[in-house]
DOMAR-955545 format. One record per residue (C-alpha): x, y, z negated. Coordinates in nm, 2 decimals. Layout:
<sites>
+--------+--------+--------+
|     c1 |     c2 |     c3 |
+--------+--------+--------+
|      X |      Y |      Z |
...
+--------+--------+--------+
</sites>
This chain:
<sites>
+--------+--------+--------+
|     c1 |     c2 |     c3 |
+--------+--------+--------+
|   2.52 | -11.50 |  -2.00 |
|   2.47 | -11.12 |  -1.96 |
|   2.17 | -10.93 |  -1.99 |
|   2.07 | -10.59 |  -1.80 |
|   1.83 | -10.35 |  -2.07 |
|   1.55 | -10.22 |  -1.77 |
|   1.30 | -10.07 |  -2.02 |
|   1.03 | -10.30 |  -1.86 |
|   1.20 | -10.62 |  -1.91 |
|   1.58 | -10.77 |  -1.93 |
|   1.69 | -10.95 |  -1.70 |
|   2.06 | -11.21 |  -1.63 |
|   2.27 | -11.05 |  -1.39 |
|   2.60 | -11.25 |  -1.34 |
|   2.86 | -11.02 |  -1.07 |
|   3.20 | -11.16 |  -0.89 |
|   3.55 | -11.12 |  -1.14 |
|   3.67 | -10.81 |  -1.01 |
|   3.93 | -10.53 |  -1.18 |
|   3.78 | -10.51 |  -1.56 |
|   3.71 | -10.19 |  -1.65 |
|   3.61 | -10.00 |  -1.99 |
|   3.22 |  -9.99 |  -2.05 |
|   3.24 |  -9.63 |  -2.03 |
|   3.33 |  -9.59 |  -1.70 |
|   2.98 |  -9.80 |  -1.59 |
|   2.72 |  -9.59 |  -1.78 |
|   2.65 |  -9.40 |  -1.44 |
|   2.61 |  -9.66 |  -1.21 |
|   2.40 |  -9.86 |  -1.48 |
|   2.18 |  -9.52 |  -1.54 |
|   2.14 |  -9.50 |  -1.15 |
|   2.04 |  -9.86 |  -1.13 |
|   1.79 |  -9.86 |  -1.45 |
|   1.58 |  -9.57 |  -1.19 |
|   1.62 |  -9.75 |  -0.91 |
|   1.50 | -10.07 |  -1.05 |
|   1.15 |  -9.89 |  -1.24 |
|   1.11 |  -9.71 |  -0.93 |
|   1.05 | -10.02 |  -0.73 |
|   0.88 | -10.25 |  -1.02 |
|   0.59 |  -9.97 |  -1.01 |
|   0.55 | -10.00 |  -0.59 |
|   0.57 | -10.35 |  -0.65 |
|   0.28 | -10.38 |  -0.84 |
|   0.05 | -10.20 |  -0.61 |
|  -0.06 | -10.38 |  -0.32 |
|   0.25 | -10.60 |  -0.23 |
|   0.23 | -10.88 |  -0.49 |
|  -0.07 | -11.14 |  -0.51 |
|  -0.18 | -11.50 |  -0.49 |
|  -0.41 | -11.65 |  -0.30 |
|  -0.53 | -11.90 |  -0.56 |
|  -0.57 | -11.73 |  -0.84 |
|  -0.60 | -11.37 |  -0.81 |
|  -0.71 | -11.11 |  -0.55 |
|  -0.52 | -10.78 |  -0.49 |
|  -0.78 | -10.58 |  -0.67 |
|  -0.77 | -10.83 |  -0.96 |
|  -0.37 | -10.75 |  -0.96 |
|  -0.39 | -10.38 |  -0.96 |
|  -0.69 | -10.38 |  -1.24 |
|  -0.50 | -10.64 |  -1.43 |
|  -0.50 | -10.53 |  -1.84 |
|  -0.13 | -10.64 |  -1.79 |
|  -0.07 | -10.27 |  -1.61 |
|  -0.20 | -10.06 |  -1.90 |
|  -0.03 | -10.21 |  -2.14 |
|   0.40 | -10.28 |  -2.10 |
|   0.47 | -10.37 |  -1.74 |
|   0.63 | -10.70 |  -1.74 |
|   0.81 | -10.84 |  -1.45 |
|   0.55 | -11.09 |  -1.27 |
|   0.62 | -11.48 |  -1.28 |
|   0.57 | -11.58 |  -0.92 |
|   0.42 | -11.97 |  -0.87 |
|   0.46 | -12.17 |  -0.56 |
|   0.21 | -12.06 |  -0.38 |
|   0.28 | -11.65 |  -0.43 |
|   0.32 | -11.48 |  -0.11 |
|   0.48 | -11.18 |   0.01 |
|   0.25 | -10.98 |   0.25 |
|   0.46 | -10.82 |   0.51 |
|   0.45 | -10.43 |   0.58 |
|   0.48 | -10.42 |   0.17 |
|   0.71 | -10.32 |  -0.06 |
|   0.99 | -10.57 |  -0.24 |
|   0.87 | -10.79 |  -0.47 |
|   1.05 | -10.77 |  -0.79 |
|   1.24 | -11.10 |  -0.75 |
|   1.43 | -10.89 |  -0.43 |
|   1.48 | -10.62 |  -0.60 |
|   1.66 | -10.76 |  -0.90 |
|   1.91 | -10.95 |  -0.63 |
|   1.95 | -10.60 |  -0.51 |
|   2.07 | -10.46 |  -0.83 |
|   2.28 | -10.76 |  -0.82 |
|   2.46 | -10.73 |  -0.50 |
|   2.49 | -10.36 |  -0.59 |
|   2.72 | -10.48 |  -0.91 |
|   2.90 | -10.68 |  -0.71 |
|   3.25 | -10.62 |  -0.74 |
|   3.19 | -10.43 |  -1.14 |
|   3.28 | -10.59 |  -1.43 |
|   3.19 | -10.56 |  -1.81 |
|   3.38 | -10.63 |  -2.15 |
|   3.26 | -10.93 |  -2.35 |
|   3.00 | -10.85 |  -2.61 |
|   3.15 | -10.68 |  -2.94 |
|   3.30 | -10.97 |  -3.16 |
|   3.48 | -10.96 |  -3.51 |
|   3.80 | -10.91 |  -3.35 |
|   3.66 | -10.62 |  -3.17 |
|   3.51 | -10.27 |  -3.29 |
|   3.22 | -10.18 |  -3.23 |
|   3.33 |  -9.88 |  -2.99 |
|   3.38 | -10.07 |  -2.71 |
|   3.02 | -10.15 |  -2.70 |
|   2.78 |  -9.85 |  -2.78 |
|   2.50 |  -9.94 |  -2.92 |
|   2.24 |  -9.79 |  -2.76 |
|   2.34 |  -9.96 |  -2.39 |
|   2.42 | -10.35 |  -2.45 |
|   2.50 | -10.51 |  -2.13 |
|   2.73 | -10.75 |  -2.02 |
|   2.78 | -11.02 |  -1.72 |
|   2.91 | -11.37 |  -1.70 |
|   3.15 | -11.45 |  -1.42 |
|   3.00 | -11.57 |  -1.15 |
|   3.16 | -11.88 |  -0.91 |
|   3.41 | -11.78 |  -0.70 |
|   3.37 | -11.76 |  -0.35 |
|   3.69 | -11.90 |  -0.12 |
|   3.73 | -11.54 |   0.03 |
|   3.82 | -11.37 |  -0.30 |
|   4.04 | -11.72 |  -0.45 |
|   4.19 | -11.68 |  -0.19 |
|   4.32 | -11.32 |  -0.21 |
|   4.38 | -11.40 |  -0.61 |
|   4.65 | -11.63 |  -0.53 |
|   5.02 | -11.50 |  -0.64 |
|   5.15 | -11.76 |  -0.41 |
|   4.99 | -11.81 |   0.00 |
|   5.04 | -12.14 |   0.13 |
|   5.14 | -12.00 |   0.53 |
|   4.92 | -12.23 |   0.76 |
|   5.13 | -12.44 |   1.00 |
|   4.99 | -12.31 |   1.28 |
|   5.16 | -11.98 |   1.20 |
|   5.48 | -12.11 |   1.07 |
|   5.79 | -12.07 |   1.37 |
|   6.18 | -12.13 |   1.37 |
|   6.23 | -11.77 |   1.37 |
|   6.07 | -11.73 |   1.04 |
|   6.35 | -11.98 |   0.91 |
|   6.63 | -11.83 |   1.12 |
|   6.92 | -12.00 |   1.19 |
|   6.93 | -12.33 |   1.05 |
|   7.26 | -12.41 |   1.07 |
|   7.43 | -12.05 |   0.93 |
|   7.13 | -12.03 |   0.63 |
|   7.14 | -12.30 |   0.38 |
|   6.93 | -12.15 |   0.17 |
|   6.84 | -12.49 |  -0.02 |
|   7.21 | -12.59 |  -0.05 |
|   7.40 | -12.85 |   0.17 |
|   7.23 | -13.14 |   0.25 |
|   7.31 | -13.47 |   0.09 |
|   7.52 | -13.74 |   0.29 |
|   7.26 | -14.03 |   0.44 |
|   7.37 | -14.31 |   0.27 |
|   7.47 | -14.57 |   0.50 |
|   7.31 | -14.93 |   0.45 |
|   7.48 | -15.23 |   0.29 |
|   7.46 | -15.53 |   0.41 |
|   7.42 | -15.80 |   0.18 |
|   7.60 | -16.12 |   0.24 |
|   7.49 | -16.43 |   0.02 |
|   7.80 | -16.53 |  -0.18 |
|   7.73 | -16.90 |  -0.23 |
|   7.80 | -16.99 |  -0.61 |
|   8.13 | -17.15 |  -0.75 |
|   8.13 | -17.55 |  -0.66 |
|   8.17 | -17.65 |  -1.07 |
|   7.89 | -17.44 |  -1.11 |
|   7.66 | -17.59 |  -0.86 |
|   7.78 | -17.95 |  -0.92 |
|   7.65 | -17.90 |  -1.29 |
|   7.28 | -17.90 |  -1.13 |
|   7.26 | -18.24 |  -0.94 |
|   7.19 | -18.54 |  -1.09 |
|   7.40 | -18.83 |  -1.19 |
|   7.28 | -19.02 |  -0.84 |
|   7.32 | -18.70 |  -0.66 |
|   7.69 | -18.65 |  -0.78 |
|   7.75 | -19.02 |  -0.68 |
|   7.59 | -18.99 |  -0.36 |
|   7.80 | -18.63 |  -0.25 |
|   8.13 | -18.78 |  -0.36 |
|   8.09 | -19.09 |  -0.19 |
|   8.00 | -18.92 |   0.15 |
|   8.28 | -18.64 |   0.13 |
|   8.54 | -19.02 |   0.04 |
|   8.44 | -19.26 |   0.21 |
|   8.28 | -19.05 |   0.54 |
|   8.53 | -18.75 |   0.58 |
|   8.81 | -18.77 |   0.41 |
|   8.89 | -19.23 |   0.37 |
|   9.26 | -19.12 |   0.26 |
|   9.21 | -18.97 |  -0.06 |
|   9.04 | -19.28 |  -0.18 |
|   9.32 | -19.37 |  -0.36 |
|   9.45 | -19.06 |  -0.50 |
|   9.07 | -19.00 |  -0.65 |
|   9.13 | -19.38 |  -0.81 |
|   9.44 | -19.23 |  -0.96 |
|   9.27 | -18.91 |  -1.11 |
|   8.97 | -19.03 |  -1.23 |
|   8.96 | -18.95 |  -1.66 |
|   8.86 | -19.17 |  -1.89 |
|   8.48 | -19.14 |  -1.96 |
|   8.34 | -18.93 |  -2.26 |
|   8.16 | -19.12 |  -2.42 |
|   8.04 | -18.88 |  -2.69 |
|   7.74 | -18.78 |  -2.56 |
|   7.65 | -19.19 |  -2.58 |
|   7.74 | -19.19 |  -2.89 |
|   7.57 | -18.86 |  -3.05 |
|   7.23 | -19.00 |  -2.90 |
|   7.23 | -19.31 |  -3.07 |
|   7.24 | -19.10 |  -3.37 |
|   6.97 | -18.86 |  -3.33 |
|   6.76 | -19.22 |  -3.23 |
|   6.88 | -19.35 |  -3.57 |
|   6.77 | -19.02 |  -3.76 |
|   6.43 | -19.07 |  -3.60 |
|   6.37 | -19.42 |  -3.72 |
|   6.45 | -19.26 |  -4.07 |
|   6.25 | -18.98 |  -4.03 |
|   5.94 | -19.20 |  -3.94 |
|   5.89 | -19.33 |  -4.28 |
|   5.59 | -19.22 |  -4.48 |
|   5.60 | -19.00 |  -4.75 |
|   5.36 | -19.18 |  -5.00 |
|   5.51 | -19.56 |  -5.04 |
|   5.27 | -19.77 |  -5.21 |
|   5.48 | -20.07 |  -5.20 |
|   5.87 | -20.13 |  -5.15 |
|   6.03 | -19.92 |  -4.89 |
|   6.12 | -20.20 |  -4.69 |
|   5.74 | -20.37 |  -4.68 |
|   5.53 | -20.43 |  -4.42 |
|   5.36 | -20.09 |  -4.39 |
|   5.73 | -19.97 |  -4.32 |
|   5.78 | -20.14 |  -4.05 |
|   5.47 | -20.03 |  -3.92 |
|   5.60 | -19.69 |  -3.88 |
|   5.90 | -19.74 |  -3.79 |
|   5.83 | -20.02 |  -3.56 |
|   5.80 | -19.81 |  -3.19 |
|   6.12 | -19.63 |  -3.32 |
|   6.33 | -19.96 |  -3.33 |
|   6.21 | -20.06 |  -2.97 |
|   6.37 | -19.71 |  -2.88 |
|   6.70 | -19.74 |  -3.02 |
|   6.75 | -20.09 |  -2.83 |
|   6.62 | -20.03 |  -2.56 |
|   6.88 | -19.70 |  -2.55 |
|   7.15 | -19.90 |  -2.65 |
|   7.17 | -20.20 |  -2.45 |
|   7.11 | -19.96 |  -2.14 |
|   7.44 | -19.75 |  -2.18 |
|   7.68 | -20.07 |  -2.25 |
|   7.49 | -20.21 |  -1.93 |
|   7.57 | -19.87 |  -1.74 |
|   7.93 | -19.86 |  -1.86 |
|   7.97 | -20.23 |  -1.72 |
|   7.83 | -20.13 |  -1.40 |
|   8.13 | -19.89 |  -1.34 |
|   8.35 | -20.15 |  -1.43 |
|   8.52 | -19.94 |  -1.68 |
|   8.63 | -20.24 |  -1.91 |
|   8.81 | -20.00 |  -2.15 |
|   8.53 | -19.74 |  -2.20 |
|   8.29 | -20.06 |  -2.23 |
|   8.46 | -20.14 |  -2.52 |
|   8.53 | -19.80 |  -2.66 |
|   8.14 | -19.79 |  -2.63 |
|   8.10 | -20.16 |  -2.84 |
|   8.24 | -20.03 |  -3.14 |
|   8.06 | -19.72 |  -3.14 |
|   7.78 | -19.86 |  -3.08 |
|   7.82 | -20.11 |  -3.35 |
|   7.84 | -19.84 |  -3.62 |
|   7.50 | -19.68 |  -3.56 |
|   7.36 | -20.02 |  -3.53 |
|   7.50 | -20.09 |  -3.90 |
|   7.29 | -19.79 |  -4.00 |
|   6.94 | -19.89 |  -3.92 |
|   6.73 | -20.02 |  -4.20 |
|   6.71 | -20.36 |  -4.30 |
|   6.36 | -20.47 |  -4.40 |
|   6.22 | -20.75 |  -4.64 |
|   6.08 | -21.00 |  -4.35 |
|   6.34 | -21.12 |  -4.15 |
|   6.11 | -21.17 |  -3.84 |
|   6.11 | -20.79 |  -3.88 |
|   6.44 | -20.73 |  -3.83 |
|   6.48 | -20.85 |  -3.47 |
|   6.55 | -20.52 |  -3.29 |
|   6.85 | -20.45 |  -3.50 |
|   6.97 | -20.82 |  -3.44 |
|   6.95 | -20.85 |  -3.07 |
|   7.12 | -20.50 |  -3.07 |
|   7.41 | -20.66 |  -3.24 |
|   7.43 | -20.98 |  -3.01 |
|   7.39 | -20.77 |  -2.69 |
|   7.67 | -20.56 |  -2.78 |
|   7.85 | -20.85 |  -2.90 |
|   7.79 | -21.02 |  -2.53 |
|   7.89 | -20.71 |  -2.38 |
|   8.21 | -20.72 |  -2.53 |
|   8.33 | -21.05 |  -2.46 |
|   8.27 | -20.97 |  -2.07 |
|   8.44 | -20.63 |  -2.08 |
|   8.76 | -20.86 |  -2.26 |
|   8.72 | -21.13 |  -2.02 |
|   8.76 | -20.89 |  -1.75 |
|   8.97 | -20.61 |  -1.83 |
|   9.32 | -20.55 |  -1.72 |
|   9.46 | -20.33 |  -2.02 |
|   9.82 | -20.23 |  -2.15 |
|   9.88 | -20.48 |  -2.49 |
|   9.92 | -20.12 |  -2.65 |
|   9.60 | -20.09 |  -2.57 |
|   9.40 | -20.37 |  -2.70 |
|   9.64 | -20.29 |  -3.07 |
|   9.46 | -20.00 |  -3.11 |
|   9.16 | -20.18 |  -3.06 |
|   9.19 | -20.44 |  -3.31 |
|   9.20 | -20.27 |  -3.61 |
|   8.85 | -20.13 |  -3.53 |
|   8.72 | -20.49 |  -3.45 |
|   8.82 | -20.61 |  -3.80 |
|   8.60 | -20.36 |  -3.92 |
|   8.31 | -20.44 |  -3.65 |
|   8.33 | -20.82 |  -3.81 |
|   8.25 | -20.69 |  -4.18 |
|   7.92 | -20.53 |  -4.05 |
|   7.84 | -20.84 |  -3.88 |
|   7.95 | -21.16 |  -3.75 |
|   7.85 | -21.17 |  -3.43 |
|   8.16 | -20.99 |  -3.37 |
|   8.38 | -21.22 |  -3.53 |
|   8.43 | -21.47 |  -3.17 |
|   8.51 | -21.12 |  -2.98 |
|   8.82 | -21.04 |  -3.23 |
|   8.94 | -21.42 |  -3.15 |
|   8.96 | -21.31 |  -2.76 |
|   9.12 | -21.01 |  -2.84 |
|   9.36 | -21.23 |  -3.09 |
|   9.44 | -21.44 |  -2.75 |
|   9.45 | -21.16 |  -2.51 |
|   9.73 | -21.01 |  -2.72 |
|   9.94 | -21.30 |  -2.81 |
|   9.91 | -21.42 |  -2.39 |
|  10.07 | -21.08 |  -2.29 |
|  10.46 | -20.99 |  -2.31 |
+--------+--------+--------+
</sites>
């Protein structure tokens, strides 16, 4: 904040940013405005200045206060200005103000700054004061030009002065068009019943004639995936046991455990032969049988016989399983002697296998 020395009192005095200029070039101007400002403190302490609570004008003008240092009155709420009177003080200070209006000082001497700049005797200096919209506006490097004022001719012609280059070409819009996916890749989404259900209609309702030529290149079914989850159901019954074994490992508390699992593996497996005899393919039924048999060979066998049931109904199921898909299969006798090697095996594991290899033994022998 700035301060103005009057010799009666200081006072803030804040002018408009204008041009800076040195402090030497403001010494007159301040000199005329230090008389100008006494000259009306002392009228203003005559007869122009009183309150109506507190003090009369004759109390005012006999006031110690006038003998000793003038100091610029404090007026209260209910001062009042009589009219036909001089300027109060208050007015005339706004006066020196406006009079400063468009002068600026240097800041106050700092240690980056000699003290020449600042005379001693005469310390004054101003703080900028807000900005009116008037004199922003005439500050700006860059004037926006109102609408209202703008015209083509200002622009001239358009079409001979590309001033901001060519114009880019509009890009024209694409029209999307849904490409429907490849048919292997959406047939790998539907279900087992759904597949069934679409190849039957596009068959047997549009197209009857290539009935036959389907028979003809249908594969053989892979039956690996059957196989591999009979496995990870056979690692989970082993993977069930407890850790801490207080008796034998194939006790009663074992088969506790392990119990639920056993229900789960044949429940799984009597539920794909059962599906592979539904499609009537005999030789996949079998294919299946054997397979089958081997994982059923792993599970564990406990103490109590009671508590081996699972594992032996898994064994006659499949075994039952069999004999139909011999019974009813139509196969080249190259076919059932690959076969037969892998039912000698089966028979070692178990013996419920043992009237299956006799079919087999007849089946063979019967064809030429």
């Amino acid at each position: 904040m700035a301060t103005i020395a009057l010799g009666v009192g200081t006072r803030t005095v804040s002018p408009v940013v204008g041009n800076r200029q040195p402090l030497g070039e403001l010494e007159a101007p301040v000199s005329e405005m230090r008389h100008h400002s006494l000259q009306n403190i002392d009228n203003s302490w005559g007869d122009g200045w009183y309150d109506g609570d507190t003090e009369s004008e004759t109390e005012i003008e006999a006031s110690p206060r006038m003998t000793s240092s003038p100091r610029l009155p404090v007026p209260v709420s209910r001062s009042v200005w009589a009219p036909g009177r001089p300027m109060p003080v208050m007015h005339t200070v706004r006066h020196i103000t406006t009079k400063l209006h468009n002068t600026a000082v240097t800041s106050p001497p700092s240690k980056h700054r000699s003290n020449e700049e600042s005379p001693p005797e005469f310390h004054m200096f101003f703080q900028t004061p807000d900005r009116n919209q008037e004199e922003t506006l005439s500050r700006k490097r860059l004037q926006m030009t109102p609408l209202d004022a703008m015209s083509p001719e200002m622009f001239g012609d358009q079409e001979n002065n590309n001033r901001l280059g060519p114009q880019p070409p509009k890009r024209t819009r694409v029209q999307r068009v849904p490409q429907p996916a490849h048919l292997s890749a959406r047939l790998t989404a539907l279900s087992k019943a759904q597949l069934v259900e679409l190849l039957s209609k596009v068959v047997y309702e549009r197209h009857p004639q290539l009935e036959q030529e389907v028979h003809t290149m249908f594969p053989e079914p892979d039956l690996s995936a059957h196989e591999d989850h009979l496995s990870a159901l056979v690692r989970a019954v082993y993977k069930s046991f407890p850790r801490s074994r207080l008796g034998t490992a194939r006790d009663v508390h074992i088969y506790r455990k392990v119990s639920r699992h056993l229900d789960h593996f044949r429940r799984e497996c009597l539920h794909q032969g059962k599906a592979l005899q539904f499609s009537q393919e005999w030789g996949a039924c079998l294919d299946y049988t054997l397979r089958a048999w081997r994982c059923v060979s792993d599970l564990p066998t406990f103490d109590c016989p009671s508590h081996n049931a699972a594992k032996e109904q898994c064994y006659s199921g499949l075994a039952k399983q069999c004999k139909k898909a011999l019974g009813q299969s139509f196969l080249e006798k190259e076919r059932y002697n690959q076969f037969r090697p892998r039912f000698v095996k089966a028979c070692q594991l178990n013996q419920q296998m043992e009237p299956c290899l006799r079919l087999l033994d007849d089946i063979i022998r019967d064809l030429p």
